[in-house]
N, C-alpha and C positions, 0 to 999 in steps of 0.2 A: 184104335181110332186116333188119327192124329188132337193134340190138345188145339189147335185153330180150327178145325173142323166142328170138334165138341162144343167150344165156345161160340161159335157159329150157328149150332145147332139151339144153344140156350140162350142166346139174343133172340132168335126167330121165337123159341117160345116165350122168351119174354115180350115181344110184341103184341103176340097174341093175350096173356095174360101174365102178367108182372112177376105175381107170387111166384109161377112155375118155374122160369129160369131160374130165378132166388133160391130156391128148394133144390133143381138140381144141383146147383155151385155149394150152398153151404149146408144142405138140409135143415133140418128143424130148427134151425138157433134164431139168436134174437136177431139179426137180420132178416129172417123169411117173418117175424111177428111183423116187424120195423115198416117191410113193403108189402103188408097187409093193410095196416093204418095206412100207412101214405097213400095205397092204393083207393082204397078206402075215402079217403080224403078226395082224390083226385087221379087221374085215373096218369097222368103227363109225372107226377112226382113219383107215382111207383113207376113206371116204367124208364126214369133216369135212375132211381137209384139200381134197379136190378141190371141196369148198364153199368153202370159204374162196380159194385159189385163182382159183374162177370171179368170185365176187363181190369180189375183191379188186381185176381190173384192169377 
């Protein structure tokens, strides 16, 4: 699968739920804890950072 289609794919699920794109891109590390809280927190601040995350690497 092309890497823009994958990323594409883990934006969409990150729209629907933050964590999950986060978990696909980095797995378990301290960024899927990170947009847990934040998600946590609010639901607009986990869903920027698991953007920024996915487009980041």
């Amino acid at each position: 699968m092309d890497e823009k289609t994958a990323d594409f794919l883990r934006i969409i699920a990150s729209v629907i739920i933050p964590p999950v794109g986060v978990f696909f891109q980095v797995g378990l590390g301290l960024h899927f804890w990170l947009n847990i809280l934040l998600t946590l927190l609010g639901y607009i601040p986990g869903l920027l950072h698991a953007i920024w995350i996915i487009l980041k690497k």
